[in-house]
N, CA, C and O of each residue as an XYZ file, in Angstrom:
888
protein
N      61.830     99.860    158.841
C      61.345     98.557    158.400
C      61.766     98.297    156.963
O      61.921     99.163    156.102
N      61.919     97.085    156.831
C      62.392     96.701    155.418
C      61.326     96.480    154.100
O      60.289     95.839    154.272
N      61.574     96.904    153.140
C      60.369     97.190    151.992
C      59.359     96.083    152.112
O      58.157     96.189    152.356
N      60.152     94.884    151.872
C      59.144     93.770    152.004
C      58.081     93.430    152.834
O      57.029     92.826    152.627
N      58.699     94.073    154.058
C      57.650     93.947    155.737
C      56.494     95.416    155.393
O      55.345     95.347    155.830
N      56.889     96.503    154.701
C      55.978     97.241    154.518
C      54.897     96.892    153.468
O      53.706     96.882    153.780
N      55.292     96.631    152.328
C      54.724     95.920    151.485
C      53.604     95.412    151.691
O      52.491     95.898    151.488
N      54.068     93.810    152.353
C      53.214     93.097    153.080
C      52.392     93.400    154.274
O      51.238     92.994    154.140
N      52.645     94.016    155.452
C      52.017     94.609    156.398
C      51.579     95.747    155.495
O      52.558     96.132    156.133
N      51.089     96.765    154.604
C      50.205     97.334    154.328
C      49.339     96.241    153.245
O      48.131     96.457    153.337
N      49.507     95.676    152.741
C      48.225     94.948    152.185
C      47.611     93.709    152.924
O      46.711     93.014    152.452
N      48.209     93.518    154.143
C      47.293     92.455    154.611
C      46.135     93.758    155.557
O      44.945     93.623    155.843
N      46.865     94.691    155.777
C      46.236     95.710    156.660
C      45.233     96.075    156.000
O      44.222     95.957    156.692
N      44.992     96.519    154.841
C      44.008     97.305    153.942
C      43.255     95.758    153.938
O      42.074     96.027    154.157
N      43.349     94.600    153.826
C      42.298     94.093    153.531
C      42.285     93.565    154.483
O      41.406     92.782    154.122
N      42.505     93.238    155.543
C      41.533     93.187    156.965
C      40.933     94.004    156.835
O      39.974     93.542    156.218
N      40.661     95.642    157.070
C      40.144     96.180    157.122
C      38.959     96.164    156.249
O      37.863     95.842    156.708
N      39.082     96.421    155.291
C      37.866     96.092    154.352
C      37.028     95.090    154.520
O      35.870     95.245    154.133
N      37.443     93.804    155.156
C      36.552     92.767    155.165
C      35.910     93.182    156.512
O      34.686     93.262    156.619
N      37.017     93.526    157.860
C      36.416     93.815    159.276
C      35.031     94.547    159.046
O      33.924     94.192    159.453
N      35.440     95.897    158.127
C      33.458     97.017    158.036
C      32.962     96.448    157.258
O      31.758     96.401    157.508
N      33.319     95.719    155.994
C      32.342     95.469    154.876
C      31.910     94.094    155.150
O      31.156     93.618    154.301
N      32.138     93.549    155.883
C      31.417     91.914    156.383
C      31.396     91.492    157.890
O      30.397     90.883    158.274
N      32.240     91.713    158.641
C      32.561     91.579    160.037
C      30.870     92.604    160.592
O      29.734     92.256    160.912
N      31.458     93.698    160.474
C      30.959     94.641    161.378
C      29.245     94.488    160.886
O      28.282     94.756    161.604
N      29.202     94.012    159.546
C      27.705     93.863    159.406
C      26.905     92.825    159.777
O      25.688     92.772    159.601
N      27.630     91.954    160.320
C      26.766     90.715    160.835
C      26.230     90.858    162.775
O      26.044     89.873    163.490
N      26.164     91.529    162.986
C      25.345     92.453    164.317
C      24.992     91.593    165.068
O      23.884     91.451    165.585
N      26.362     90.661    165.224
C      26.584     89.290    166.348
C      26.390     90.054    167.911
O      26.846     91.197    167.859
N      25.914     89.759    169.067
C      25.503     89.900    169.626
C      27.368     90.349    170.523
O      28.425     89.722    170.466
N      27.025     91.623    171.229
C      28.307     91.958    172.159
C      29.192     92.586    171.205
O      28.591     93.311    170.412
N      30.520     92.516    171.038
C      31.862     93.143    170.189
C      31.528     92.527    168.728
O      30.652     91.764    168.323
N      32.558     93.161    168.150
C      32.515     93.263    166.456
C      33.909     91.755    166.247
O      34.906     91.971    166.936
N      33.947     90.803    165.653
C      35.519     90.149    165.655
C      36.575     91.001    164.947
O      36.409     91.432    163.805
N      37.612     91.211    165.644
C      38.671     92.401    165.298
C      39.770     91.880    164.573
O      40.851     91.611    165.097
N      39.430     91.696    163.033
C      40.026     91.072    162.211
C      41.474     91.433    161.846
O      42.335     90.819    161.216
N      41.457     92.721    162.497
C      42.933     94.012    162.357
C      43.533     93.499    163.453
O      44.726     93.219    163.329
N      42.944     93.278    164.631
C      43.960     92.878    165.793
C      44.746     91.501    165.460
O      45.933     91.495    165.787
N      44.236     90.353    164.860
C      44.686     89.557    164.619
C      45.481     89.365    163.778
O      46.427     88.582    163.866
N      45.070     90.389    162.394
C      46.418     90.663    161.788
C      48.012     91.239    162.369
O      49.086     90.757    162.013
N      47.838     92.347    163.310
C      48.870     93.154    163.791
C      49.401     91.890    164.869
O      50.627     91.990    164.903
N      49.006     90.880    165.654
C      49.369     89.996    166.784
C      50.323     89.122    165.435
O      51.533     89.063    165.650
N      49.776     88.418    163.999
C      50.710     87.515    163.031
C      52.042     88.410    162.791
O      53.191     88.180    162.413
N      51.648     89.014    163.009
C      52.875     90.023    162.295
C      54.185     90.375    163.505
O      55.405     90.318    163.350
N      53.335     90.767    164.784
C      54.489     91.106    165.898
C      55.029     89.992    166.306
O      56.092     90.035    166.924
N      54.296     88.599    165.992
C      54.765     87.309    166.458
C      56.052     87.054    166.252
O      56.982     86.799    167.017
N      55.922     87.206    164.630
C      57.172     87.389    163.467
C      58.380     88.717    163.824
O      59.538     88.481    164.170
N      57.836     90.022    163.658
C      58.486     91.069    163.581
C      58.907     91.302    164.829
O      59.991     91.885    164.833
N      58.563     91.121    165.667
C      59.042     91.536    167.115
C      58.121     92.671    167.886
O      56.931     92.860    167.634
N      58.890     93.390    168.871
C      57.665     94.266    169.676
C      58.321     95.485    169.074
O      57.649     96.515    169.141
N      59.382     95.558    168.559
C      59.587     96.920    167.556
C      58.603     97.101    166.373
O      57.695     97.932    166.384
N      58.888     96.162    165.245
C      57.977     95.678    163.860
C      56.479     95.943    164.407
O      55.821     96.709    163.704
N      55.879     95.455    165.492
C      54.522     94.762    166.180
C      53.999     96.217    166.164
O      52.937     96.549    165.636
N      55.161     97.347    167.023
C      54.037     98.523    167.389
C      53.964     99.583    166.356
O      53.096    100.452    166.266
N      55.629     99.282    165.115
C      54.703     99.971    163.763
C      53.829     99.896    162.980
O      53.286    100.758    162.289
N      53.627     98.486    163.109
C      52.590     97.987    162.023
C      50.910     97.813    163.123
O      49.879     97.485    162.535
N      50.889     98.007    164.252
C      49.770     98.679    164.721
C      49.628     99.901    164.897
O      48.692    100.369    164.249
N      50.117    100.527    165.442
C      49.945    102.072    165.065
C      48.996    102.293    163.960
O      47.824    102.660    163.882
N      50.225    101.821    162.859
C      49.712    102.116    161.228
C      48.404    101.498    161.391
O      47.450    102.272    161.318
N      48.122    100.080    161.628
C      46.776     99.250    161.326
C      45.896    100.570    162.099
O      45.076    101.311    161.557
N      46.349    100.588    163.508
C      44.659    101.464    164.299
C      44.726    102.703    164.171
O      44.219    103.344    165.091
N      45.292    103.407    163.138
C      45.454    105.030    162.813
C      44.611    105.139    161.100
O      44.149    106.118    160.513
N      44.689    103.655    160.697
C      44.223    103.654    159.379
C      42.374    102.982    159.559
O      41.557    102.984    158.639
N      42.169    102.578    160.682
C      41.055    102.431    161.003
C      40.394    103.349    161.657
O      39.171    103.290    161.535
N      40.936    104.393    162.481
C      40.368    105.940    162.954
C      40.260    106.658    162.062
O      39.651    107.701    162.299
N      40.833    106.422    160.529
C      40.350    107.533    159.485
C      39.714    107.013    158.952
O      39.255    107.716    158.051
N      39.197    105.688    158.952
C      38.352    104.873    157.854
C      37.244    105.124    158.048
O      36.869    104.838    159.185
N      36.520    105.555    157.403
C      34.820    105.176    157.444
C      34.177    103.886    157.834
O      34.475    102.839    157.259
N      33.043    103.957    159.084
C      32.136    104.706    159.439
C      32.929    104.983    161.012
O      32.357    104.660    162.053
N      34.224    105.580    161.008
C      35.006    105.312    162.466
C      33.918    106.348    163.118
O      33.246    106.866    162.226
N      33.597    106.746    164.298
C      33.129    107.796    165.030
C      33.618    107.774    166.282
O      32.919    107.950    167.280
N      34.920    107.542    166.292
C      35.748    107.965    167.876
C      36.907    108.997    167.492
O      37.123    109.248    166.306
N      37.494    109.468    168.307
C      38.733    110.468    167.937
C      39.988    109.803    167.324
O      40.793    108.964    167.729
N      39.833    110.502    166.204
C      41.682    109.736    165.676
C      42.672    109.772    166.398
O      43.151    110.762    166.950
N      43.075    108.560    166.435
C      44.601    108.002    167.278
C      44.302    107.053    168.490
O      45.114    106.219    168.890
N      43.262    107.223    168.951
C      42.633    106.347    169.817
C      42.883    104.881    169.502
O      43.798    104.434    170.194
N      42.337    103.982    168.652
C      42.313    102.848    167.960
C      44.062    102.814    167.607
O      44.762    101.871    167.975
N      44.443    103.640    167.075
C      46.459    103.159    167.045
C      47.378    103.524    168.432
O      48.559    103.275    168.671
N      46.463    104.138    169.152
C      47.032    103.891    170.776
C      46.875    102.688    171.085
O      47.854    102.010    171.397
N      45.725    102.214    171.065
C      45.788    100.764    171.572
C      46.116     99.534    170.814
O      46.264     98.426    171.329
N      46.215     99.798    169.599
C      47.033     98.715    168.585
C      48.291     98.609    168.602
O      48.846     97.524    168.427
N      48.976     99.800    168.833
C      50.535    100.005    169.082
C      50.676     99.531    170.185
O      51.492     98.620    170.045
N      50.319     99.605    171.402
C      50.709     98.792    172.662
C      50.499     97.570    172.438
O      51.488     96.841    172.517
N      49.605     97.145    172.204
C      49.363     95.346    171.848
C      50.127     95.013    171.114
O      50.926     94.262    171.673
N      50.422     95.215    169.742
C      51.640     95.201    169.015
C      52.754     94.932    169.637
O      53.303     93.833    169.557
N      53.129     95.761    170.215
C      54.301     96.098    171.010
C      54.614     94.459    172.335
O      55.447     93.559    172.229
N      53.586     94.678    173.400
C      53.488     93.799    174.131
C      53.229     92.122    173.212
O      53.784     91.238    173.864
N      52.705     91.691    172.225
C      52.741     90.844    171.572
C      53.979     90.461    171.056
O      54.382     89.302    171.147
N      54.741     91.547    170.407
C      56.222     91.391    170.082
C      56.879     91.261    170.911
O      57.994     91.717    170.660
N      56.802     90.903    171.726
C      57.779     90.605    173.700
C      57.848     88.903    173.043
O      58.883     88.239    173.099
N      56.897     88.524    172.597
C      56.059     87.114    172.953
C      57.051     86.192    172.482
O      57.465     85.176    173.040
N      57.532     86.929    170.844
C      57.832     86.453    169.895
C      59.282     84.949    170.387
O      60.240     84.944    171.159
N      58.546     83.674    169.215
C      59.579     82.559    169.786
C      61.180     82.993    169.365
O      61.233     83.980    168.630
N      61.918     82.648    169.575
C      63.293     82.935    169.479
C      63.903     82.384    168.114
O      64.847     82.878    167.499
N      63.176     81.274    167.778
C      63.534     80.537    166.468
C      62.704     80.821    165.268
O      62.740     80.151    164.237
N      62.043     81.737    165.450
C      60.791     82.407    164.725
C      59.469     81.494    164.313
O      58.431     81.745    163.701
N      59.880     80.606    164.791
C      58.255     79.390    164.172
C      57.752     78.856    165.793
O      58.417     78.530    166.777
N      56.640     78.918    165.612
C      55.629     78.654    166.716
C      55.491     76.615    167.039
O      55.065     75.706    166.327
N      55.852     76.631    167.881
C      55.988     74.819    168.278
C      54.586     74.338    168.384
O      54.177     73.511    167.569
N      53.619     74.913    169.573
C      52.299     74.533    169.511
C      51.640     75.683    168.903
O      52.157     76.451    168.092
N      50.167     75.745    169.479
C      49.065     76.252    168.960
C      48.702     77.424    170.672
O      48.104     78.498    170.739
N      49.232     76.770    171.557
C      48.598     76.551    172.437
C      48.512     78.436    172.927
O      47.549     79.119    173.279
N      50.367     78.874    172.690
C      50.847     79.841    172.681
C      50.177     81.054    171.839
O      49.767     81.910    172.622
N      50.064     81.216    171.187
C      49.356     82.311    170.300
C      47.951     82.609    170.540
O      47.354     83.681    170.448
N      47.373     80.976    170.999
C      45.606     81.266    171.256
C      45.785     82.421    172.968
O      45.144     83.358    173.444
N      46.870     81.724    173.323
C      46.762     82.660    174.619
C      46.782     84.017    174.498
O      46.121     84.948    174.955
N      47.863     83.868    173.644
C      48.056     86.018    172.997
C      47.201     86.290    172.496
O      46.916     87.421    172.891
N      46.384     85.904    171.667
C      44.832     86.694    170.879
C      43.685     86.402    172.246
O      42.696     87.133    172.283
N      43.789     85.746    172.916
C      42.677     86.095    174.205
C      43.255     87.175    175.210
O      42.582     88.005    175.822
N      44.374     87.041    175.257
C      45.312     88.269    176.325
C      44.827     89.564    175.691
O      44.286     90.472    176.321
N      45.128     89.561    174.080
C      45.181     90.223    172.973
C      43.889     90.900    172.951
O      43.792     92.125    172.886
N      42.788     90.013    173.013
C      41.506     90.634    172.898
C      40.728     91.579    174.021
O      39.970     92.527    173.818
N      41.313     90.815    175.667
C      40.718     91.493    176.579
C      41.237     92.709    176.890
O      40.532     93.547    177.450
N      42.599     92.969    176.548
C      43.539     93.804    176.914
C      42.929     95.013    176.025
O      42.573     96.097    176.488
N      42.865     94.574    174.464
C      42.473     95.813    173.641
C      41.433     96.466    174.083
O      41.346     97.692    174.142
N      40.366     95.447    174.507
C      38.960     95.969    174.902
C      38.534     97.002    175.995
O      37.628     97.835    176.002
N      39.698     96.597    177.119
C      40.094     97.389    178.724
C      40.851     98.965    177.873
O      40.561    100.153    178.012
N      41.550     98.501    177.286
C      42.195    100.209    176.906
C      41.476    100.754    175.792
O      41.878    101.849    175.399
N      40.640    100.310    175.278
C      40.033    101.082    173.960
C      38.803    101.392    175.301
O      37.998    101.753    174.443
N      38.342    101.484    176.058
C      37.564    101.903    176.738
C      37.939    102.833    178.104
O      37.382    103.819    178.586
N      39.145    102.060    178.507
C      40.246    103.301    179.186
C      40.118    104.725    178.835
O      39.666    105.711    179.418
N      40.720    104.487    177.573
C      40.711    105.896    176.812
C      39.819    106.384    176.693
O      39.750    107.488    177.234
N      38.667    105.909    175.970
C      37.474    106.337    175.832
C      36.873    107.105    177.236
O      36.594    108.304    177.248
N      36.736    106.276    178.317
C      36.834    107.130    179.038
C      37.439    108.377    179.911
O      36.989    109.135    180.770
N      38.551    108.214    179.321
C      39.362    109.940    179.277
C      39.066    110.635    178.546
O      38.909    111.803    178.902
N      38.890    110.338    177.451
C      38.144    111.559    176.360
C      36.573    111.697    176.748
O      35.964    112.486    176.026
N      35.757    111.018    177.840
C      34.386    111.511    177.638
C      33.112    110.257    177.168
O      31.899    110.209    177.374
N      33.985    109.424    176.522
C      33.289    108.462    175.851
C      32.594    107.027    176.565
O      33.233    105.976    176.612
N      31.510    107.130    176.983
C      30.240    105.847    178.182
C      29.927    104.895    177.686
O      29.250    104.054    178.276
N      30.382    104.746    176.319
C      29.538    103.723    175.551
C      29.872    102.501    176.068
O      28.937    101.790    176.436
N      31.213    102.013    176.204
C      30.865    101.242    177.062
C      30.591    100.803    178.318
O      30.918     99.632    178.509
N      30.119    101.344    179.190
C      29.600    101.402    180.153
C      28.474    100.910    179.920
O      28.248     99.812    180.430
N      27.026    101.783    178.778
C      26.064    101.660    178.399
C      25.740     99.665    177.754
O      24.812     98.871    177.909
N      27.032     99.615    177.068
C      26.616     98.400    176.205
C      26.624     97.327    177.532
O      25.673     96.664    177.945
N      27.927     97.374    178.026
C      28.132     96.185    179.307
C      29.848     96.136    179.236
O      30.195     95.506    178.236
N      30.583     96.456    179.747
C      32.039     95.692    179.702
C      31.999     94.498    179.961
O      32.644     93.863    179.127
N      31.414     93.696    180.949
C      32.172     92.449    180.885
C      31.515     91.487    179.674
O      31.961     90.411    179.277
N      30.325     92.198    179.210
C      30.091     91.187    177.381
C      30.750     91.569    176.738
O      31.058     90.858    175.781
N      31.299     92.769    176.854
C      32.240     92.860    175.441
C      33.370     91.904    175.700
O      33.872     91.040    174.981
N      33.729     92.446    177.389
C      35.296     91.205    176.994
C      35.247     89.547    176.923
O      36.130     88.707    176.754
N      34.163     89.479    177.077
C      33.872     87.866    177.037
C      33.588     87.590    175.316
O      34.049     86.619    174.716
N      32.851     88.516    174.772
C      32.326     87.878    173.457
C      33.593     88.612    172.637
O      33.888     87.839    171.726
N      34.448     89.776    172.594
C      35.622     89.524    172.359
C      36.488     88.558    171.899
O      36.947     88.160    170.828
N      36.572     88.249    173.411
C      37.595     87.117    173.446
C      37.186     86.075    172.386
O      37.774     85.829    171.333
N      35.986     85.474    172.902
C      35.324     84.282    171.981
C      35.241     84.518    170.063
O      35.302     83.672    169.171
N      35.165     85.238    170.030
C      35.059     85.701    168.522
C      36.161     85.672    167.887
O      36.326     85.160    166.780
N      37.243     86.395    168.766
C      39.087     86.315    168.234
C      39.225     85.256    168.332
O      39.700     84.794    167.294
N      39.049     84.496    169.119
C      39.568     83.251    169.594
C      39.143     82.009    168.289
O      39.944     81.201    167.820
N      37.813     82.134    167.937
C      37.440     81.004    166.741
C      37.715     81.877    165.749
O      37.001     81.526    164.809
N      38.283     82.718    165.469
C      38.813     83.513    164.091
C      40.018     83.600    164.080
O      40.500     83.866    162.979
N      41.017     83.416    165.284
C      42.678     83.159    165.043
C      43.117     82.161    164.301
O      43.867     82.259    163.330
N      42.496     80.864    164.901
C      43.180     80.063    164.016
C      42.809     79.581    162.232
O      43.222     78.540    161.720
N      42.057     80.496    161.610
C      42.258     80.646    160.261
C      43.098     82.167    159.660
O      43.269     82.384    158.461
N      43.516     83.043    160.691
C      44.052     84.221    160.655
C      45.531     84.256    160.862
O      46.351     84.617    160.018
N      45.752     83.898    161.915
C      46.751     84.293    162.386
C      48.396     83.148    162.145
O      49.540     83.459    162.476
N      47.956     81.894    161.507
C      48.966     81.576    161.186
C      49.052     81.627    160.135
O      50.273     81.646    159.981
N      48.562     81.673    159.070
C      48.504     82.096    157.617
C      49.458     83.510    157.104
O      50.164     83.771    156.130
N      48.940     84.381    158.627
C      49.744     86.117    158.574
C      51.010     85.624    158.525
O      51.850     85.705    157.630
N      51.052     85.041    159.721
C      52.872     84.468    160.325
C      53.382     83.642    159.483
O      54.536     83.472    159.875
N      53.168     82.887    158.346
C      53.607     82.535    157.400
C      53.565     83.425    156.404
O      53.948     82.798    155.417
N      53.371     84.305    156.153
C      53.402     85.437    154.866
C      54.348     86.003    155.260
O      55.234     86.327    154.470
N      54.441     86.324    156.791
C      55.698     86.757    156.887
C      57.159     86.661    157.455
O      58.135     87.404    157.555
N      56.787     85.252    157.807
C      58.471     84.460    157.623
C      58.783     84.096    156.556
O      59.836     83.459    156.510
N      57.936     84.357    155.089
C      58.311     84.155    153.896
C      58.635     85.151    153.721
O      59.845     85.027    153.911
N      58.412     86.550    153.385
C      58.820     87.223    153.589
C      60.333     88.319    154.252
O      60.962     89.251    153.750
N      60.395     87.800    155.198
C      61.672     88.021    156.092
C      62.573     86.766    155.347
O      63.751     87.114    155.261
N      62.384     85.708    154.912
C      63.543     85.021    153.987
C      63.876     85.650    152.999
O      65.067     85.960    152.955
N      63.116     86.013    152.018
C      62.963     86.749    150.714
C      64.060     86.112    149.711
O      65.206     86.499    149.483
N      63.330     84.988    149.172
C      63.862     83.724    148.170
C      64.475     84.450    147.137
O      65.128     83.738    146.374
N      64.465     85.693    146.869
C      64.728     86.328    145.673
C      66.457     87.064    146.376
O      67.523     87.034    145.761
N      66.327     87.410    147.191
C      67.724     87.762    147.951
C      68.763     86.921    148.363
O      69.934     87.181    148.641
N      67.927     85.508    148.355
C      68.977     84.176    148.826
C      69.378     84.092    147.854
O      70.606     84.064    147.931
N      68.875     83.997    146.414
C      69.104     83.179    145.266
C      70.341     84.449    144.683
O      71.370     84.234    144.042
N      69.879     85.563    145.097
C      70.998     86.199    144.507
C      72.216     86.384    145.501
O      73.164     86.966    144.974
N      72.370     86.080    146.600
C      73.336     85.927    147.581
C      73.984     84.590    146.898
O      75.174     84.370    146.674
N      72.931     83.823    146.652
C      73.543     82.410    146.527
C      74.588     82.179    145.189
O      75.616     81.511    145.296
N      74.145     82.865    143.854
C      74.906     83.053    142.536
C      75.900     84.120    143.202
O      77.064     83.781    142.991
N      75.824     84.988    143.742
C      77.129     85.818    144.100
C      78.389     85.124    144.852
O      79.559     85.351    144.547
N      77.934     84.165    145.972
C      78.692     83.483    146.013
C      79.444     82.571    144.991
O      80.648     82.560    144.735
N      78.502     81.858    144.504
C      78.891     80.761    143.303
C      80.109     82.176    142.675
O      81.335     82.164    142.779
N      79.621     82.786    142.323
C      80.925     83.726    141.527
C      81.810     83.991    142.417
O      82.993     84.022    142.078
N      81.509     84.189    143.473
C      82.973     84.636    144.128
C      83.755     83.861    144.079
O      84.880     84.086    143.631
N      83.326     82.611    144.579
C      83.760     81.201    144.938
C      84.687     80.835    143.514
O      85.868     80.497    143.599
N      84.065     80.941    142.397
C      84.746     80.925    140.924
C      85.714     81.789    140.862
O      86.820     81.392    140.496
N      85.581     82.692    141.089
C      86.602     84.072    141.112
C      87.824     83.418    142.173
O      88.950     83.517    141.685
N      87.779     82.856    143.356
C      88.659     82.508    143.875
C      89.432     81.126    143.429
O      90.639     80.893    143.374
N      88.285     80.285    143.128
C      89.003     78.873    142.470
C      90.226     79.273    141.498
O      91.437     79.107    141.650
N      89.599     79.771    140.601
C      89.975     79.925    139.145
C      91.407     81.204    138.840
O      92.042     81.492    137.825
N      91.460     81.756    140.421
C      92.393     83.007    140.441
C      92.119     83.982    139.559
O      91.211     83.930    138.730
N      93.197     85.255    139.775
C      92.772     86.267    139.033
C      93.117     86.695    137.825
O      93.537     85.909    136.977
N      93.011     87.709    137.650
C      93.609     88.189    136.113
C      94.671     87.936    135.966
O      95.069     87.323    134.975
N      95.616     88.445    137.157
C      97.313     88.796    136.891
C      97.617     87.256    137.690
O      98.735     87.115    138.186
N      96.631     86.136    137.801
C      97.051     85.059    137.640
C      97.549     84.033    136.338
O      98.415     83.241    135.968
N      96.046     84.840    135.898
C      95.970     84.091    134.210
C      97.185     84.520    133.656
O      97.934     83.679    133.159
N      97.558     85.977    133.671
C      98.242     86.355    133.021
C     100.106     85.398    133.382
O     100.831     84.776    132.607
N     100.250     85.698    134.781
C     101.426     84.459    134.818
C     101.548     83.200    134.617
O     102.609     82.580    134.684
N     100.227     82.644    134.299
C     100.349     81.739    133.549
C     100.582     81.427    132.083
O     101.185     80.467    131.604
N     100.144     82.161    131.638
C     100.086     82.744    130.027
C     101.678     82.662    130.240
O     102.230     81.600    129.951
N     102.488     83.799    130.760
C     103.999     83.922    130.331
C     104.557     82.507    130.496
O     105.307     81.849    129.776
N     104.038     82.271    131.516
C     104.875     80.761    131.861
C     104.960     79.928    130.764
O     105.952     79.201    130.712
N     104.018     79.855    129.735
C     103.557     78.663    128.756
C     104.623     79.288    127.870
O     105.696     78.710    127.701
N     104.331     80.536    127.264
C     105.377     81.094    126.593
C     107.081     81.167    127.029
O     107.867     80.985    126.099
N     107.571     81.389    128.201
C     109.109     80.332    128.813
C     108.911     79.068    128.343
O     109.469     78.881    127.262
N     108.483     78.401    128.654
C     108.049     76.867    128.225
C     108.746     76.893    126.577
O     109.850     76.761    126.050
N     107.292     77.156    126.175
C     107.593     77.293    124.767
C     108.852     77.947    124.245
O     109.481     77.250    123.448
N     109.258     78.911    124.470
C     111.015     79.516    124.065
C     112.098     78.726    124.324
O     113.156     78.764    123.696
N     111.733     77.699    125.646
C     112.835     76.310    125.905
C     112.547     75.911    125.179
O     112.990     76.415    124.146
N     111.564     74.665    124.989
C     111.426     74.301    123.934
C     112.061     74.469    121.854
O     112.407     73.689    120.967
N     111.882     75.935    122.015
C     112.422     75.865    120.661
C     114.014     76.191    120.509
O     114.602     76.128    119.430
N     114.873     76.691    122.243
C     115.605     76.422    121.872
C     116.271     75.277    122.307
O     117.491     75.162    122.192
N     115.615     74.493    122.760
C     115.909     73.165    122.982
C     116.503     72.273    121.145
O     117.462     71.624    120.729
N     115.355     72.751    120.680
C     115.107     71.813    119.544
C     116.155     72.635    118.790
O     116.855     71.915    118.079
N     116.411     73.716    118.749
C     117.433     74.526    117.775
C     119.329     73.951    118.114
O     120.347     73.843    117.430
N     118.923     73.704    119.633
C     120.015     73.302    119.626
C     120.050     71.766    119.164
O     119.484     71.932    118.083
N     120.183     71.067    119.188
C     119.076     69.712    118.701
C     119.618     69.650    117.460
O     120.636     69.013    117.189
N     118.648     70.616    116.303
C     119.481     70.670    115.086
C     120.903     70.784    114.939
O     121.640     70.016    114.320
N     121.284     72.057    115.714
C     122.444     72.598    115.230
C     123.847     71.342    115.519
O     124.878     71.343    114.846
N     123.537     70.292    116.729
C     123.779     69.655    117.065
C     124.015     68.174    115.869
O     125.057     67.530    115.993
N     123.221     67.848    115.026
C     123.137     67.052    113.942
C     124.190     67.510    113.002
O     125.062     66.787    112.521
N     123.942     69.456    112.668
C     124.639     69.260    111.768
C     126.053     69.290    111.469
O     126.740     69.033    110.481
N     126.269     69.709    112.706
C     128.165     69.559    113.439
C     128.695     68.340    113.132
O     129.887     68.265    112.831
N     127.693     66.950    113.174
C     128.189     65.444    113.133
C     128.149     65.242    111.626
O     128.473     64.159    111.139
């Protein structure tokens, strides 16, 4: 991945996260938590693709299995962020900008039920009932609903950070003066252009004076 995409995909990551436990997770909304990380990693694979999508989930749900107050087995949470990632980056438009709205709300509800079915998949391969105990089909319903009125202040904001990004105005502008110089460099020719020009002026000039020498010498014969 390119510096800029890391850059950016680790600080939008660290602060989803921080806001997901330190405000999300404390408001003890009835059913699922809103998964402020999933919606980040879906802006990003939109953009980056399903390559970009399943590094930068991985990373997002491997950095949330070590985070405090996690209490499931590490790697769990970047198993299932990396596939979504991944499958989200399939999605991605071809021209990189999104035409409607209509498209993306579908991927963060696909997005939400899907995470919810395999973060409990797993869970139940390792041992883990909880959801069983809470209810699956509230989680995937209030899931969904929660991503769903939290995408659209999330998720196009991401996808604009990072098609700005992937331009990187600072690389055009210097592509753009490199040209301008090349372009000068070619107008204007090269050294051992200047330089045949230079001699040329000087031929010039040596006709010239013996133009004029003869000229004189010419007067004083008459």
């Amino acid at each position: 991945m390119r510096v800029n995409r890391i850059l950016l995909s680790s600080s939008l990551i660290v602060v989803a996260l921080v806001v997901q436990v330190s405000v999300l997770a404390r408001l003890h909304l009835p059913g699922a938590v809103p998964d402020l990380l999933l919606l980040v990693v879906l802006g990003l694979a939109l953009v980056y693709g399903h390559i970009g999508g399943a590094l930068v989930g991985f990373a997002a749900g491997l950095l949330a299995d070590l985070a405090p107050p996690a209490d499931h087995a590490a790697g769990r949470y970047a198993l299932v962020l990396c596939v979504i990632g991944y499958l989200a980056g399939l999605v991605k438009p071809e021209s990189g900008q999104v035409r409607t709205a209509a498209g993306p709300m579908l991927v963060v509800v696909a997005a939400a039920v899907g995470s919810t079915l395999l973060y409990a998949g797993v869970g139940a391969l390792v041992g883990d009932t909880a959801a069983r105990h809470v209810g699956l089909s509230g989680l995937l319903f209030t899931a969904a609903l929660y991503d769903l009125l939290l995408a659209p202040f999330v998720v196009p904001g991401v996808m604009a950070l990072a098609r700005r990004a992937e331009n990187d105005p600072l690389a055009e502008t210097n592509s753009a003066k490199a040209g301008d110089i090349s372009s000068g460099w070619l107008s204007g020719g090269t050294g051992l252009r200047i330089g045949g020009q230079r001699s040329g002026l000087r031929v010039k000039a040596a006709r010239a004076r013996s133009a004029r020498a003869g000229r004189i010498k010419g007067v004083k014969r008459l």
